[in-house]
KELO-787201 format. One line per 3 residues: number of its first residue (from 1); their letters; for each residue z negated, y negated, x negated of C-alpha. Coordinates in nm, 2 decimals. Example, Ala and Ser with C-alpha at 12.3 -4.5 7.8 and 13.67 -1.06 7.14 Angstrom:
# KELO-787201
1) as) -0.78/0.45/-1.23 ~ -0.71/0.11/-1.37
This chain:
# KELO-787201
1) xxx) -0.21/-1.04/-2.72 ~ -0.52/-1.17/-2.58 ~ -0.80/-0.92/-2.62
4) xxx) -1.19/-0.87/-2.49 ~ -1.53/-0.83/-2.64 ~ -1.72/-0.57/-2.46
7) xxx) -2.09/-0.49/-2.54 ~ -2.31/-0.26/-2.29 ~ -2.72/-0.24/-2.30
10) xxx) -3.00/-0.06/-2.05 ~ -3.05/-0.27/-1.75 ~ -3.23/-0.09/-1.53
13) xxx) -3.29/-0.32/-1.24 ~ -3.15/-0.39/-0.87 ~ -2.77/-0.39/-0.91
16) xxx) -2.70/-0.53/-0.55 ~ -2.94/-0.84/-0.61 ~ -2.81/-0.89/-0.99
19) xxx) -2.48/-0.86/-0.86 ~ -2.55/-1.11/-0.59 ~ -2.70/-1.38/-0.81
22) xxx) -2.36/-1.35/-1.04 ~ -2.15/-1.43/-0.70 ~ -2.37/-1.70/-0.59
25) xxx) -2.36/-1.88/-0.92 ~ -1.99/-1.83/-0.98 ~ -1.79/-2.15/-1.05
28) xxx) -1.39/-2.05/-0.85 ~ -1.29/-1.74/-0.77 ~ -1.48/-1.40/-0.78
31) xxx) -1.44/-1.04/-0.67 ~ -1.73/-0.82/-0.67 ~ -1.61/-0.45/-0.55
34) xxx) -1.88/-0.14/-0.54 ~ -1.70/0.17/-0.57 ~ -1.94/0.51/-0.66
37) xxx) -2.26/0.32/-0.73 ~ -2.10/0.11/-0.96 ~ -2.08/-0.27/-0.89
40) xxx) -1.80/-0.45/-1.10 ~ -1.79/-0.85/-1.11 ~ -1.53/-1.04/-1.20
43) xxx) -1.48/-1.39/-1.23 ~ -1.27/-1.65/-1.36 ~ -0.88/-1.63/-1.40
46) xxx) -0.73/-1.52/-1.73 ~ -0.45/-1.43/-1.51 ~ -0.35/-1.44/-1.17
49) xxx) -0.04/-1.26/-0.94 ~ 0.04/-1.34/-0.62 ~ 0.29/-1.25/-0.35
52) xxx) 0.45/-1.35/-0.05 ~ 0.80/-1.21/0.12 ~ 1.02/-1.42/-0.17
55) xxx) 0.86/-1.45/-0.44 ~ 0.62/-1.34/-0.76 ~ 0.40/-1.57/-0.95
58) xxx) 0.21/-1.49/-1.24 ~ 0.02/-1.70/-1.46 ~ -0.18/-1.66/-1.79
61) xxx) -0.30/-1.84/-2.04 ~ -0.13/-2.16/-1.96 ~ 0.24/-2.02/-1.89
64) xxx) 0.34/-1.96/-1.54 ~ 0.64/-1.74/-1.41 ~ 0.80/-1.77/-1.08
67) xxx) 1.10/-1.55/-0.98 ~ 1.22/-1.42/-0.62 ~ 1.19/-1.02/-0.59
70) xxx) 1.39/-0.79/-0.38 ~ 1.40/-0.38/-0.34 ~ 1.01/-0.27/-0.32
73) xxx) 0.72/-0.49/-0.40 ~ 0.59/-0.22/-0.59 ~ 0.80/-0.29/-0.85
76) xxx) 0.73/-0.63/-0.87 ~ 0.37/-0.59/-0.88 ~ 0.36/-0.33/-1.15
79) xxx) 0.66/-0.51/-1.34 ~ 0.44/-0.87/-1.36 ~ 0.12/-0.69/-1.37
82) xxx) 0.26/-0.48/-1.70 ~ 0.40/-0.82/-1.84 ~ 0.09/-0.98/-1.90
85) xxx) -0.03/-1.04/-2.25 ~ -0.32/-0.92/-2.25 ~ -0.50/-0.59/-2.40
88) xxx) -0.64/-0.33/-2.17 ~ -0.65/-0.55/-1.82 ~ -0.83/-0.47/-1.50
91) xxx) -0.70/-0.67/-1.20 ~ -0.90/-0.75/-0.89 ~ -0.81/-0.88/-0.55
94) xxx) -0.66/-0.82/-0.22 ~ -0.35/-0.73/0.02 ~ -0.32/-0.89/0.31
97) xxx) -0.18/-0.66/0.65 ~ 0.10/-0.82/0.65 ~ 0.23/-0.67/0.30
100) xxx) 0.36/-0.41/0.56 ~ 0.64/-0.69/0.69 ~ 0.76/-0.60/0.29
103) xxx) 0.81/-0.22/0.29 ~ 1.13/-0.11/0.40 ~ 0.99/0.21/0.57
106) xxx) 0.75/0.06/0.80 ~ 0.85/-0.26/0.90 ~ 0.96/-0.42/1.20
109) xxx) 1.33/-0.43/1.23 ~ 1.46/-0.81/1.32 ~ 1.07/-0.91/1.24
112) xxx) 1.10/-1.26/1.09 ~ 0.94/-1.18/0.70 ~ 0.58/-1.29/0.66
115) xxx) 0.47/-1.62/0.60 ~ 0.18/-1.68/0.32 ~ 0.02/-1.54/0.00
118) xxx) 0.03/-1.17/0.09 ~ -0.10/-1.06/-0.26 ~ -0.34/-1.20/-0.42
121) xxx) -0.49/-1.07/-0.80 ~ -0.69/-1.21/-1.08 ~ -0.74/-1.09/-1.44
124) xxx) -1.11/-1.20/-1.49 ~ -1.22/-1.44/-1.79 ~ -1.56/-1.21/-1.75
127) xxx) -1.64/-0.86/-1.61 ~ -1.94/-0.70/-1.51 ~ -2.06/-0.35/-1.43
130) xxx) -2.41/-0.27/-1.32 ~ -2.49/0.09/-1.17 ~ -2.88/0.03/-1.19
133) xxx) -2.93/0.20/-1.49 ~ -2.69/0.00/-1.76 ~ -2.43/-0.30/-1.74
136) xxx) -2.10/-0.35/-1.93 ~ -2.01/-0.66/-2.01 ~ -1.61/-0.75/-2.09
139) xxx) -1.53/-1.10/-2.21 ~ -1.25/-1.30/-2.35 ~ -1.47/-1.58/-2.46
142) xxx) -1.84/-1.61/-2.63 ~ -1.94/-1.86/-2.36 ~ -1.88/-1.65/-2.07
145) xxx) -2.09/-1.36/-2.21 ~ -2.37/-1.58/-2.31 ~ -2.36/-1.71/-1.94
148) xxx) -2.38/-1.36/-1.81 ~ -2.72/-1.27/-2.06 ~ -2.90/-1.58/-1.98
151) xxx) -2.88/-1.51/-1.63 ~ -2.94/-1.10/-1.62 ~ -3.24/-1.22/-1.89
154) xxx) -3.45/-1.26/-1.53 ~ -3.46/-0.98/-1.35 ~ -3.30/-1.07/-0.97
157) xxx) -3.54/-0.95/-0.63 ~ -3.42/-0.85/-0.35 ~ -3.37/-1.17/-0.15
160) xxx) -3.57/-1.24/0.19 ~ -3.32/-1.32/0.41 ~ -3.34/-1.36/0.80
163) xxx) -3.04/-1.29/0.99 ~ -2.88/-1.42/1.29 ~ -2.84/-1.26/1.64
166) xxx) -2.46/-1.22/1.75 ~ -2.35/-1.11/2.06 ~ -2.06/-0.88/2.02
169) xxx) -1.99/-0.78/2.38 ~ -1.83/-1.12/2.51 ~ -1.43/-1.11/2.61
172) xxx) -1.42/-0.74/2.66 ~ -1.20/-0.77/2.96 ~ -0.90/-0.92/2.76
175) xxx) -0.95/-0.65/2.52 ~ -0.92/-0.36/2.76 ~ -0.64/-0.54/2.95
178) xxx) -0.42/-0.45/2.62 ~ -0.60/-0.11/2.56 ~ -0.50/-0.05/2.92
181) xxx) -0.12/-0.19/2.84 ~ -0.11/0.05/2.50 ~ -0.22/0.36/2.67
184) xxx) 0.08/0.30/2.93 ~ 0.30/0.21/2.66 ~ 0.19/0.54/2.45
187) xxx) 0.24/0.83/2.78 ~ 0.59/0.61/2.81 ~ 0.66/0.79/2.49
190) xxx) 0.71/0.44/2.24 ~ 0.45/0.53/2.00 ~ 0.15/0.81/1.98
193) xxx) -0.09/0.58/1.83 ~ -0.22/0.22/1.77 ~ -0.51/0.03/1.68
196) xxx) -0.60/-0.26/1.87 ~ -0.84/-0.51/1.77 ~ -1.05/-0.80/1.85
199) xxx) -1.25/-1.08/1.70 ~ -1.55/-1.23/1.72 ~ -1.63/-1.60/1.64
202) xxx) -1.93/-1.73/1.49 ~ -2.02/-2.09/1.57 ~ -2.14/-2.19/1.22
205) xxx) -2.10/-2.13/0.84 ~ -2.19/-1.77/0.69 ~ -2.38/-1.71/0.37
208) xxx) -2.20/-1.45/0.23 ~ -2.36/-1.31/-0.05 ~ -2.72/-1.29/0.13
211) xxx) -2.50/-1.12/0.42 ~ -2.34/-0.88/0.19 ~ -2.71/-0.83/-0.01
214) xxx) -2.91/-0.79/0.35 ~ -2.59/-0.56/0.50 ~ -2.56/-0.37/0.18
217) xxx) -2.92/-0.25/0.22 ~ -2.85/-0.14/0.54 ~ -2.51/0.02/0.53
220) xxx) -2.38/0.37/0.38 ~ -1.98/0.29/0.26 ~ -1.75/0.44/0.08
223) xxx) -1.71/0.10/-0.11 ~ -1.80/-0.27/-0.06 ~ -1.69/-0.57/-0.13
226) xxx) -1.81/-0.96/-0.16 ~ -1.51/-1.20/-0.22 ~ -1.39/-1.56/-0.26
229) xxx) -0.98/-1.63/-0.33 ~ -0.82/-1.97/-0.31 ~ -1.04/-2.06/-0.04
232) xxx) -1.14/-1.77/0.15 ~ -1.38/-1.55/0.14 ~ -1.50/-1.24/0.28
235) xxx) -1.82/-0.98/0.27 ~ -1.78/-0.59/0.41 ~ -1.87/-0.23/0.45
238) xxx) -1.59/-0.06/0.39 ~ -1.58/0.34/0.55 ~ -1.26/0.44/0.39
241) xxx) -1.06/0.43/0.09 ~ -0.71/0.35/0.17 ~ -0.60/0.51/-0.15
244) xxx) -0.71/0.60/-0.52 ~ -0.53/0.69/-0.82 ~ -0.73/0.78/-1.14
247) xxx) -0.60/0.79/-1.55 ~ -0.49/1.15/-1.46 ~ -0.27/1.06/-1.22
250) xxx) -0.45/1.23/-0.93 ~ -0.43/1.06/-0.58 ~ -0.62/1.09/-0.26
253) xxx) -0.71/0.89/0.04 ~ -0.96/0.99/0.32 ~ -0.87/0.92/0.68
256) xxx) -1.15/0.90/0.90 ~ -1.04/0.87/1.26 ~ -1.26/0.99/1.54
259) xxx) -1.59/0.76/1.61 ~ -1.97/0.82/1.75 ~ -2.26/0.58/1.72
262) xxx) -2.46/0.67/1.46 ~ -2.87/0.55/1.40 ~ -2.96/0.59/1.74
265) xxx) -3.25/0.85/1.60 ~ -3.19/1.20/1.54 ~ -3.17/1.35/1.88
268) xxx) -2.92/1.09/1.98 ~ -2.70/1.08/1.67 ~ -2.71/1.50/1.67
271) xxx) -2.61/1.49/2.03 ~ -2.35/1.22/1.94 ~ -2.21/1.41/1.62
274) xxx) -2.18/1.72/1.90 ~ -1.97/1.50/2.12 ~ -1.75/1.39/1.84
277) xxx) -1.67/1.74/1.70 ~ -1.56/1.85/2.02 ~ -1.41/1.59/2.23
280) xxx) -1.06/1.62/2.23 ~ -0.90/1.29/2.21 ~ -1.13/1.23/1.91
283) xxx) -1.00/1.59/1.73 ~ -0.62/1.47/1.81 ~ -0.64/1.12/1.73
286) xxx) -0.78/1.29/1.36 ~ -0.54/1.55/1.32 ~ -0.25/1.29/1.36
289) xxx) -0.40/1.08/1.13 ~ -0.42/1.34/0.84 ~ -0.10/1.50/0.92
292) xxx) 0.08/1.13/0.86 ~ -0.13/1.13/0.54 ~ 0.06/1.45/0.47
295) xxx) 0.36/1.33/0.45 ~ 0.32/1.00/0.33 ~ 0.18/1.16/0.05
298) xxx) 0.44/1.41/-0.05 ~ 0.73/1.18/-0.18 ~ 0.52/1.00/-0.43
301) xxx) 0.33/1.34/-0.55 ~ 0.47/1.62/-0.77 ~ 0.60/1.91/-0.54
304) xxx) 0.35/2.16/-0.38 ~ 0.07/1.91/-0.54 ~ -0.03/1.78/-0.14
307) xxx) -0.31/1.95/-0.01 ~ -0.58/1.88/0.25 ~ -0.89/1.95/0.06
310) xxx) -1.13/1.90/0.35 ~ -1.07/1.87/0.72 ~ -1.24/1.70/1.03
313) xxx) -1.56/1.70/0.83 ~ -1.83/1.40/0.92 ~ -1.93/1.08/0.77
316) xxx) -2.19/0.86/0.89 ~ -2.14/0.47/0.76 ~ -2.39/0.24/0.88
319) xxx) -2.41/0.18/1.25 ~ -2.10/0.48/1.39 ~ -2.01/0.78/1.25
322) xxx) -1.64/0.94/1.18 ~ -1.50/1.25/1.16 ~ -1.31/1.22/0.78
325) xxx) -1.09/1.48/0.57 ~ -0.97/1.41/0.22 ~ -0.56/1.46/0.12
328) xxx) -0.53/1.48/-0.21 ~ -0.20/1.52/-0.48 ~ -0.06/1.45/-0.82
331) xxx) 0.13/1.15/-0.86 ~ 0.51/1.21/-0.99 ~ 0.56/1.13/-1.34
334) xxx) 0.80/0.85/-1.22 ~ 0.60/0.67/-1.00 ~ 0.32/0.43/-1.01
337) xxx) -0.04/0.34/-0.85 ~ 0.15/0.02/-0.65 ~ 0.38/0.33/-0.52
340) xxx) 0.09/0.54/-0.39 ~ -0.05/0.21/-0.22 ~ 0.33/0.14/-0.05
343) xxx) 0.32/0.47/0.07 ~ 0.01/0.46/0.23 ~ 0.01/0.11/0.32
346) xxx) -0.09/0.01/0.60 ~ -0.37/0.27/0.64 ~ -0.30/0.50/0.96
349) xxx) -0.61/0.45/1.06 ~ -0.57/0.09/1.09 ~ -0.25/0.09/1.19
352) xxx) -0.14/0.37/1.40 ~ 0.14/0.66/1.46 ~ 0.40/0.58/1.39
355) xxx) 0.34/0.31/1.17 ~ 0.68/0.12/1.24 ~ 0.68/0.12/1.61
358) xxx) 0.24/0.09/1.63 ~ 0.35/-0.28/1.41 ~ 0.53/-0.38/1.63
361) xxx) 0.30/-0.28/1.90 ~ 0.04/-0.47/1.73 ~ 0.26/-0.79/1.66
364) xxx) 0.25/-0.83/2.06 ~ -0.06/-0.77/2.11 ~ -0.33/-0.87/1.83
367) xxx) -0.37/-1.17/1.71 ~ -0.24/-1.20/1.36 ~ -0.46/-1.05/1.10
370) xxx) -0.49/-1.18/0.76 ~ -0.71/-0.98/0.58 ~ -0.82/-0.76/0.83
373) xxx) -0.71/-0.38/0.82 ~ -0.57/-0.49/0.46 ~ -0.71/-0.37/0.12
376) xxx) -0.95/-0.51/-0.11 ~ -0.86/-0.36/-0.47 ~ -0.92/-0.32/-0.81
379) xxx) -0.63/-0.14/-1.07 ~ -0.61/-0.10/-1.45 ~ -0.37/-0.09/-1.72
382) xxx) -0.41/0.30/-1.73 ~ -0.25/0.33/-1.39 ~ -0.56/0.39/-1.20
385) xxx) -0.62/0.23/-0.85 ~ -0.86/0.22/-0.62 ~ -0.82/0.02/-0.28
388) xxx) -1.09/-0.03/0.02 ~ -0.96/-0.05/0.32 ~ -1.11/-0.40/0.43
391) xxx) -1.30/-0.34/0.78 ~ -1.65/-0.40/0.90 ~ -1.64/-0.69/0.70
394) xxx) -1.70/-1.07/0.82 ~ -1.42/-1.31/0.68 ~ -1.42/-1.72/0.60
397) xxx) -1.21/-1.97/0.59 ~ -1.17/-2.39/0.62 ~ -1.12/-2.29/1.03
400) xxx) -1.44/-2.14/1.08 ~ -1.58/-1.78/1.03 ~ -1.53/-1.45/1.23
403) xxx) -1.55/-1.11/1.28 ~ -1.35/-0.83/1.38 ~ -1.31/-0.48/1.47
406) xxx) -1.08/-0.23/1.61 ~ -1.03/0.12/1.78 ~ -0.74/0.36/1.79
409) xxx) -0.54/0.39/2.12 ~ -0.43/0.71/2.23 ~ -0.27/0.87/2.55
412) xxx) -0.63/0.98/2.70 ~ -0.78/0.65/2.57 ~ -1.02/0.47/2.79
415) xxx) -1.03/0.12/2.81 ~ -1.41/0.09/2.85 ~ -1.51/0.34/2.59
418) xxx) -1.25/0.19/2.35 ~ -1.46/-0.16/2.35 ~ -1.79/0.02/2.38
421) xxx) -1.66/0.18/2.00 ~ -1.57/-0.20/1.90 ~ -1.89/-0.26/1.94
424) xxx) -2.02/0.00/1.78 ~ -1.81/-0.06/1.43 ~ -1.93/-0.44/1.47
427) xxx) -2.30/-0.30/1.46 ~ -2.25/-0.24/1.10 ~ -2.22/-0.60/1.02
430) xxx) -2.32/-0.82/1.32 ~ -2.71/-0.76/1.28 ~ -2.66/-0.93/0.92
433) xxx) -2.52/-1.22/0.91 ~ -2.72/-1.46/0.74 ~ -2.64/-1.87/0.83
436) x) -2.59/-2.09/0.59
């Protein structure tokens, strides 16, 4: 079994620019996730596991292993995840949206499967953990760890960085053409619910890590993420776990549906969080959302364990602000963290209600989404999970770099509004994007 030294020792300096030197420096792939002002780094591949619709590949210390899966993907994630020789692994990485194509209860029937790496995980050669106060290093080899000292032995500043204007109001009228089609689709009874999206191209290469450093600063998610896998890369804001699990086997996700502009000044966003905690189509588009939670929840969780903990409360991240409850459970003793994700998966609120018919609804009228509206995760060998939903983020690839951002179409929707609040959600990452 292949094992790691770990050693830990005060560091009590700026975890976001520490954390953003160790990305920029990285040699391959990386995932840096924040998740309760803790920033883990992890880098290099002592193992990877990917995914598409056939097949399972995992690889580790020089031995690969390729089979075809079937049944639930669940399965074959935890089965090649638990099959790696290696002591006390965390895995890092990301689900694309179209790991919904693999679950039997959501997806499109007669849908052609998805094409592509849908999964994507590394074991990292190094891990990092800085929360301002302390860091953690785990290592499976001396020269990695040294790497990591020499380079926390200077202190990292806040980098000066000077951002880039974007306008994120061109093409609306294509976008509320489809609002416009969903809303007649949804009072002609096919679904209650979709989200609908749209994308914004930027004309030249991002710098991710200052954008993540200079958006960070600026932005109050639930977690955050700076990324680059096998070729892409993405930075975001994320306002929502999707779905955590920790060592005791507790669950919860947080649905926040229902949006307002938020950092308008304090009269403003008051009279804004007023408007949002009494509109109507903002309280139902909520209370369907946490209902589906409900009872998506209940057949992974021990019986009577479901419970809505807090309801329609509000949560201001970055540039809008939500209404958000937390549904919380115990997970039954014979399922697993990659069960609690399937069951959740996609999130509602980035999917819609319900989920099988709001696919399809989105197969015919988004463009195809990649990462967008999937999950950017990290999970552990004691069964814990704990997966971002991946939104307000800007994403790169060899075609050129983008953002995106969507709004959930109800019966009352209005076309105009529901671009005004794509714009809105793009505020929280638009004024940051740092050029090349």
């Amino acid at each position: 079994m292949i094992e790691y030294d770990f050693e830990s020792f005060v560091f009590a300096h700026d975890p976001i620019a520490s954390a953003v030197g160790l990305a920029r420096d990285a040699v391959g792939d990386y995932v840096l996730y924040e998740s309760g002002g803790e920033w883990c780094f992890a880098a290099g591949e002592l193992a990877t596991v990917t995914m598409d619709a056939r097949r399972i590949h995992s690889r580790c210390d020089g031995t690969e292993h390729v089979q075809e899966w079937s049944g639930s993907p669940s399965v074959a994630l935890h089965t090649a995840l638990a099959s790696l020789p290696i002591e006390d692994w965390h895995a890092y990485g990301q689900v694309n949206f179209g790991f919904a194509e693999l679950l039997p209860h959501v997806r499109r029937r007669g849908a052609a499967p998805p094409s592509g790496t849908l999964v994507r995980l590394i074991v990292p050669r190094v891990e990092v953990r800085l929360d301002g106060h302390r860091v953690s290093i785990r290592s499976v080899a001396a020269a990695d760890r040294d790497r990591v000292r020499a380079h926390l032995a200077t202190p990292a500043r806040p980098g000066a960085h000077a951002a880039v204007r974007i306008d994120v109001q061109a093409e609306g009228s294509a976008y509320r053409t489809r609002v416009a089609q969903a809303v007649k689709e949804i009072r002609q009874g096919q679904y209650q619910k979709v989200i609908l999206s749209r994308s914004v191209r930027l004309p030249f290469p991002v710098d991710l890590p200052a954008t993540y450093e200079l958006g960070r600063r600026a932005n109050t998610p639930a977690r955050s993420f700076l990324l680059r896998l096998d070729g892409a890369a993405a930075a975001g804001f994320s306002p929502e776990v999707i779905v955590t699990v920790d060592e005791d086997r507790r669950v919860a996700t947080q649905p926040l549906a229902g949006t307002r502009a938020f950092g308008r000044g304090a009269q403003a966003d008051a009279a804004a969080r007023a408007e949002l905690e009494t509109d109507p189509k903002e309280i139902y588009e909520h209370a369907v959302s946490v209902r589906t939670a409900v009872e998506e929840m209940r057949p992974i969780c021990a019986p009577t364990s479901v419970g809505v903990e807090e309801f329609m409360g509000v949560r201001e991240r970055g540039s809008v602000q939500h209404l958000a409850s937390l549904v919380q459970g115990v997970l039954a003793d014979d399922r697993t963290a990659w069960d609690a994700l399937e069951a959740l998966f996609p999130a509602v609120t980035a999917s819609g209600i319900p989920k099988r018919e709001s696919l399809d609804a989105i197969a015919r009228m988004d463009e195809p989404r990649g990462l967008y509206s999937g999950a950017v995760l990290r999970i552990s060998h004691d069964g814990s999970l704990d997966a971002a939903l991946v939104l307000r983020a800007v994403y790169q690839a060899a075609d050129g770099a983008w953002l995106r951002a969507g709004a959930g179409i109800v019966a009352d929707s209005d076309p105009e509004r529901e671009f005004e609040e794509t714009c809105e959600k793009l505020a929280s990452i638009a004024p940051y994007i740092v050029r090349e």
